[in-house]
C-alpha positions as CSV (number, residue, x, y, z in Angstrom):
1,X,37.6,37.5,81.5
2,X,39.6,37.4,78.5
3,X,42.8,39.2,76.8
4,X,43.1,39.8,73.4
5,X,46.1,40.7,71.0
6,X,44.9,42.7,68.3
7,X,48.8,43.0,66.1
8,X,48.0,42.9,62.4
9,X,51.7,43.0,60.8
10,X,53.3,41.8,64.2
11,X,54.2,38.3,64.9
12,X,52.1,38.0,67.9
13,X,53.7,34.5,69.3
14,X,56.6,35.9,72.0
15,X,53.9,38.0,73.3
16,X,51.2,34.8,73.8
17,X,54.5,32.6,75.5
18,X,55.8,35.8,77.2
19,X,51.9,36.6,79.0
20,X,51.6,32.3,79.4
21,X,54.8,32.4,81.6
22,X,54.2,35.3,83.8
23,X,50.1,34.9,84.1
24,X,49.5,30.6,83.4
25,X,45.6,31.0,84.0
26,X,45.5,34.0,82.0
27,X,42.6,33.4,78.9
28,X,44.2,34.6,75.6
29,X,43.1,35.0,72.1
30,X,45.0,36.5,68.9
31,X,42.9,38.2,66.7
32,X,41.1,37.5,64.0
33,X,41.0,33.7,66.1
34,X,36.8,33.1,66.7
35,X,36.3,34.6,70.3
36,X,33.6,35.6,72.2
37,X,33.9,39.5,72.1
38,X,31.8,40.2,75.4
39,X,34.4,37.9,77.7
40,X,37.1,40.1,76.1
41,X,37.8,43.2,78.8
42,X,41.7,43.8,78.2
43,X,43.6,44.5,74.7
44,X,47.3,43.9,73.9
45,X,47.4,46.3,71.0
46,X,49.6,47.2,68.0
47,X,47.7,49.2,65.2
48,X,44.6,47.6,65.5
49,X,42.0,47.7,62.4
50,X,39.9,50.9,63.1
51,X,37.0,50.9,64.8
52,X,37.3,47.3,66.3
53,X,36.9,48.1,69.8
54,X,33.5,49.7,69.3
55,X,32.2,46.0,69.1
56,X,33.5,44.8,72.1
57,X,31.0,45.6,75.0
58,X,32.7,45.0,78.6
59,X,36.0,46.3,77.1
60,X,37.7,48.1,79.9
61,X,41.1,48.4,79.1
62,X,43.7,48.8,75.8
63,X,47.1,48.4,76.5
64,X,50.4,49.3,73.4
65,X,52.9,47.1,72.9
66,X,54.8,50.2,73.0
67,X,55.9,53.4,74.2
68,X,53.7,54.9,71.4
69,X,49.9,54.8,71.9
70,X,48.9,57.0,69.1
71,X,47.9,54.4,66.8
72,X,45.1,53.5,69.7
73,X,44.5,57.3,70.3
74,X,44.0,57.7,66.6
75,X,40.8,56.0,66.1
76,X,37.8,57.9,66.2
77,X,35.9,55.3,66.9
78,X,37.4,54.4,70.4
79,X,34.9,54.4,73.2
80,X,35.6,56.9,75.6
81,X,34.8,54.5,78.9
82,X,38.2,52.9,77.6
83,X,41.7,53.9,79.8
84,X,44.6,53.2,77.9
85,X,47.9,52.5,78.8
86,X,51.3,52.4,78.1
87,X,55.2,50.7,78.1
88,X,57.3,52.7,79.9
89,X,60.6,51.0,80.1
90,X,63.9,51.8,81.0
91,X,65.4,49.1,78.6
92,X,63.6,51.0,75.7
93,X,64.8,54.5,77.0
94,X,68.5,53.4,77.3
95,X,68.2,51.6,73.5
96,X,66.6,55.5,72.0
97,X,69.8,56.9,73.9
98,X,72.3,54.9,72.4
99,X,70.8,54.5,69.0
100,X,70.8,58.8,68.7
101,X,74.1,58.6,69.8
102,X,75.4,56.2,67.6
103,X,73.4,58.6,64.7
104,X,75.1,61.6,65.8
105,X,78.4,60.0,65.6
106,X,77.9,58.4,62.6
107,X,77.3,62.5,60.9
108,X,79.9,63.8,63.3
109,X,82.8,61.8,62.3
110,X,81.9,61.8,58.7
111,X,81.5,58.0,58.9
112,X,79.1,58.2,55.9
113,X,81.4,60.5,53.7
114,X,84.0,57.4,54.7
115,X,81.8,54.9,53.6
116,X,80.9,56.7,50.1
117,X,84.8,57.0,49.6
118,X,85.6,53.7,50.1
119,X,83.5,52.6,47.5
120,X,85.2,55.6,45.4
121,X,88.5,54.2,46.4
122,X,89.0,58.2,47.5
123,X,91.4,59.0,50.2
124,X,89.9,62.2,51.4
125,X,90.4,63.4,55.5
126,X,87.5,65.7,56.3
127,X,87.5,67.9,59.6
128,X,85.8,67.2,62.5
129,X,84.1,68.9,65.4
130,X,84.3,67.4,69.1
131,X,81.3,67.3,71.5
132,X,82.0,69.6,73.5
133,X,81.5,71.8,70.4
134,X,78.3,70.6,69.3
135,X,74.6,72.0,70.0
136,X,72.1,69.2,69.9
137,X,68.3,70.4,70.6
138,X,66.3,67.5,71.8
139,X,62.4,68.1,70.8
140,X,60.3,66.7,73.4
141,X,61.7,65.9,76.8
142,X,59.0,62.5,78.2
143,X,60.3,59.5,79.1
144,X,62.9,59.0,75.6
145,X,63.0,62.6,75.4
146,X,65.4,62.8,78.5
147,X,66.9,59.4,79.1
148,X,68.3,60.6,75.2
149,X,69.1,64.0,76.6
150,X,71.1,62.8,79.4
151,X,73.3,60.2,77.5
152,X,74.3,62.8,75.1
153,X,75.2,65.4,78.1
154,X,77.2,62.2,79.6
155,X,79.4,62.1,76.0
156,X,79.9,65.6,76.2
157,X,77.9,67.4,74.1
158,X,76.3,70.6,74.8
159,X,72.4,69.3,75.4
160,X,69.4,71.5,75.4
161,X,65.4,70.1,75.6
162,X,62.2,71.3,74.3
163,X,58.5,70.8,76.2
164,X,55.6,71.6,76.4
165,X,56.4,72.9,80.0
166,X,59.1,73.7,81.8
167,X,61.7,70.8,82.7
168,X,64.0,70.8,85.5
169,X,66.9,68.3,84.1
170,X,70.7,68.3,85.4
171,X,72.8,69.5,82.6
172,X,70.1,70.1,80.1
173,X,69.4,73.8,79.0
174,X,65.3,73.8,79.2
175,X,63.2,75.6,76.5
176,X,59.2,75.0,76.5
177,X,56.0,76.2,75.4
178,X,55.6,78.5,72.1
179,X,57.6,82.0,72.8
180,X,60.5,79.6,73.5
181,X,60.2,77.5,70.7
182,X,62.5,79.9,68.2
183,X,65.2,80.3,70.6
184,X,65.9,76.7,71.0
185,X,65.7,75.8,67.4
186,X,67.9,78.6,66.4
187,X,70.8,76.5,68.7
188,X,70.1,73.1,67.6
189,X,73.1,72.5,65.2
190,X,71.7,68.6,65.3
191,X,68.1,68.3,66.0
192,X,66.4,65.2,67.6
193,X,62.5,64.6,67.0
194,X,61.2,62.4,70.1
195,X,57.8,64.1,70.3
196,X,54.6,62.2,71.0
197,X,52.2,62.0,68.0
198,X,49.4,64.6,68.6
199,X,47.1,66.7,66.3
200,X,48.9,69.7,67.4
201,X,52.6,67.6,66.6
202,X,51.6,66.3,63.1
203,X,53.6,67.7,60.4
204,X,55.5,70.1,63.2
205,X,59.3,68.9,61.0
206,X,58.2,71.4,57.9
207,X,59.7,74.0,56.0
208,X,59.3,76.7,58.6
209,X,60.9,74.9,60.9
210,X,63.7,74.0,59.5
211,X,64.2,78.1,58.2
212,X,64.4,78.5,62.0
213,X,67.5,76.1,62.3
214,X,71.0,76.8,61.7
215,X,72.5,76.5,58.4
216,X,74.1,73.3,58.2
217,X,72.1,71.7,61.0
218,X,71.0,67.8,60.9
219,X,67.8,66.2,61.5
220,X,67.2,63.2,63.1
221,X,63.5,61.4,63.3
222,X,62.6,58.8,65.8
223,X,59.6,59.8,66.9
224,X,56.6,59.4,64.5
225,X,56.4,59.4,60.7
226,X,53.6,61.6,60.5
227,X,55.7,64.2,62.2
228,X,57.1,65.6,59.2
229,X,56.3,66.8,55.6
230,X,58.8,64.9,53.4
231,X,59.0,67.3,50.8
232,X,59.9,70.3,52.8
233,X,62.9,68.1,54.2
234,X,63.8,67.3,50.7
235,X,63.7,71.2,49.2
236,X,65.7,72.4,52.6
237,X,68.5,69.6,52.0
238,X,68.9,70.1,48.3
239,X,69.1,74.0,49.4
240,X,71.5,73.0,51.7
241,X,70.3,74.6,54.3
242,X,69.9,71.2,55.6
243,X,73.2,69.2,55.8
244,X,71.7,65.9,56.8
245,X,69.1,64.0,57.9
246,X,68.6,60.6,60.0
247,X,65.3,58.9,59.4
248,X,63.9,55.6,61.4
249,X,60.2,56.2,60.8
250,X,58.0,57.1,58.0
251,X,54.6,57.9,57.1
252,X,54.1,54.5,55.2
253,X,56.5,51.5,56.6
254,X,58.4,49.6,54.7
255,X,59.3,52.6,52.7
256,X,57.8,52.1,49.1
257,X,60.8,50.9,47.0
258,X,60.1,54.1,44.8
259,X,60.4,56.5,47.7
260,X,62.7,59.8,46.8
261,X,64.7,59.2,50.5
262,X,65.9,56.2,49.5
263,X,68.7,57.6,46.7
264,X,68.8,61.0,48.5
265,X,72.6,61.5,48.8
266,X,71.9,63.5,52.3
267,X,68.9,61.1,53.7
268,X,70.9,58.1,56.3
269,X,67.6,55.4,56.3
270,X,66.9,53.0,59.1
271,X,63.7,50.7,59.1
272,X,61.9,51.7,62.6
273,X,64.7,50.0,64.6
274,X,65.9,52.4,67.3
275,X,64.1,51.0,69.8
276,X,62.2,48.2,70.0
277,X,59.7,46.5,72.7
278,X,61.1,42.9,73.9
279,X,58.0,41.1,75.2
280,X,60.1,39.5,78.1
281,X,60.8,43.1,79.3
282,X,57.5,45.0,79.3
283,X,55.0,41.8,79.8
284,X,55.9,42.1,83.7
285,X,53.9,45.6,83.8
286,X,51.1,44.4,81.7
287,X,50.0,41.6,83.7
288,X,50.6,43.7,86.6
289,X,47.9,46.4,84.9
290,X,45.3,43.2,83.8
291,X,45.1,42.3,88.0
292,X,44.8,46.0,89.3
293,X,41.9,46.3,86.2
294,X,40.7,43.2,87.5
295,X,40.9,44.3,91.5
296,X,39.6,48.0,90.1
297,X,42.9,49.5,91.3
298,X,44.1,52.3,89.6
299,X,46.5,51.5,86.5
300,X,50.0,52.3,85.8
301,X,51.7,54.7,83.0
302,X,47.8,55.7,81.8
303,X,47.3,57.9,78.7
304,X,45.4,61.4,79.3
305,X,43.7,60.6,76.4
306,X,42.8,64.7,76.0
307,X,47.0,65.0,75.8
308,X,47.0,61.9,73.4
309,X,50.2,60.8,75.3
C-alpha cells in the first residue's frame, strides 16, 4: 500500500517531510518518480494531469491539498469507484476571513485612492462610510463562506449570505436558492464570491449579474477563476456601474503579463494568496483518512461527487 503526490506546479517536498513525520512507515512516491501504479491506493492531489487516475487499478481514494477539489472533480476521466476528499481547516477559514476583511478595508477607506496620490504627490481627503453602514453579500455560505461571514458581522458590518439552501447563522441575514437570488444581490453594496466550482457556478460573476447589483457596488473573487467572465467585469467597471473589483484567482495563473486586469485603474490584483494550505496543518487529517481507508472506516470531509463539493 502506497501514497502518491500527484502536484505538477507545487513543490511537493513539505508535504513528503510533513506525511514522514506524522505516518514514519508510511510508503510515498512523488509523481512522475518510477512506481508501481497497482500498490498505489491513496492520492495527495493538486491539479493532476487529466486522466491519470484511470491507470491506477486498486486506487481507492484521492485526497486535495485543499479546500478546493474541483480540479479532481473536473476530470472526466475519474473512475467513479474513487471517494474523494477534502481539507477542511479552521486555520484556512480564519486566513479567507481576514484576507476579505483586509480587502474590504483596503476599498473602504480609500487606501488605494491614497496609494495612487502619493505617487501623484496629491493631497486629496475622500469620504468614507463606517461598517455599520455597509451591505456586504457573501455568495456561498460552506465552510469559508461563513467563517468569512461571521468575521465581518464581528467588525460591524451589516452581513447577509447566499446558498443553495437555507442557512441558519447568528447575525447573518440568509438568502438561498433561485427566487432569492435577486433580492440578495440587489443589497450587496460589496459582493464576496466564495462559491464552490460547479457546472452550474461556472461563469455565474457575468454581466447579468452584476446589472442586478447596486450601482457603485465592489466585487471581490476568492473563490475560483472560472467563476467569472472577465470581459463582462471589465464593460460593467468602465460603465461604472461597477466601482471596484478585488481579484485573487484567475482562469489562467500567473496572470499572462499581457492580461487587460493588470493596468485596469479599478482591478486591485492578488496572486491566489488569500488562503493557503500549510502542510503541517491539514497533514494530521490526511493520515487520519489513509488508516480509516485502510481499516475500511468511513472517511472524513468526503466530496458528494454529484454536488462536485
Amino acid at each position: 500500500m502506497s501514497l502518491l503526490i500527484v502536484s505538477p506546479g507545487k513543490d511537493p517536498k513539505p508535504w513528503v517531510k510533513a506525511l514522514q513525520n506524522q505516518h514514519p512507515g508510511l510508503n510515498i512516491y512523488v509523481y512522475p518518480e518510477e512506481h508501481d501504479k497497482e500498490e498505489v491506493d491513496f492520492v495527495l492531489a493538486w491539479k493532476h494531469p487529466r486522466g491519470l487516475f484511470k491507470n491506477y487499478p486498486n486506487l481507492k481514494v484521492i485526497a486535495s491539498m485543499g479546500a478546493g477539489v474541483d480540479h479532481i472533480t473536473s476530470d472526466s476521466e475519474l473512475p467513479e469507484n474513487i471517494q474523494i476528499t477534502k481539507v477542511v481547516d479552521n486555520m484556512l477559514e480564519e486566513d479567507m476571513g481576514n484576507f476579505v476583511l483586509s480587502l474590504i478595508l483596503n476599498y473602504q477607506r480609500n487606501l488605494l485612492i491614497y496609494q495612487k496620490q502619493q505617487a501623484e504627490k496629491t493631497w486629496n481627503p475622500v469620504t468614507y462610510k463606517r461598517n455599520k453602514d455597509v451591505n456586504v453579500g457573501v455568495l456561498g455560505l460552506g465552510h469559508l463562506g461563513q467563517t468569512t461571514a461571521k468575521t465581518l458581522a464581528k467588525n460591524g458590518f451589516k452581513v447577509h449570505g447566499f446558498s443553495k439552501t437555507p442557512k441558519n447563522i447568528e447575525n447573518i441575514e440568509s438568502f438561498s436558492g433561485e427566487d432569492e437570488m435577486e433580492a440578495f444581490l440587489e443589497k450587496s453594496e460589496i459582493l464576496v464570491n466564495l462559491l464552490p466550482l460547479t457546472p452550474e457556478t461556472k461563469n455565474i460573476l457575468n454581466k447579468g449579474l452584476f446589472e442586478k447589483l447596486p450601482e457603485g457596488a465592489y466585487v471581490i473573487n476568492v473563490a475560483r477563476g472560472e467563476h467569472l467572465v472577465e470581459l463582462d467585469l471589465i464593460e460593467m467597471l468602465d460603465k461604472d456601474h461597477l466601482s471596484g473589483a478585488a481579484m485573487d484567482v484567475f482562469r489562467q495563473e500567473p496572470l499572462p503579463e499581457d492580461h487587460p486586469f493588470w493596468e485596469h485603474p479599478k482591478v486591485f490584483i492578488t496572486p491566489h494568496i488569500a488562503s493557503v494550505t500549510h502542510p503541517n496543518y491539514v497533514v494530521p487529517q490526511i493520515v487520519e483518512n489513509y488508516e480509516r481507508m485502510k481499516e475500511d472506516e468511513p472517511l472524513k470531509n468526503v466530496v458528494e461527487r454529484e454536488k462536485g463539493y
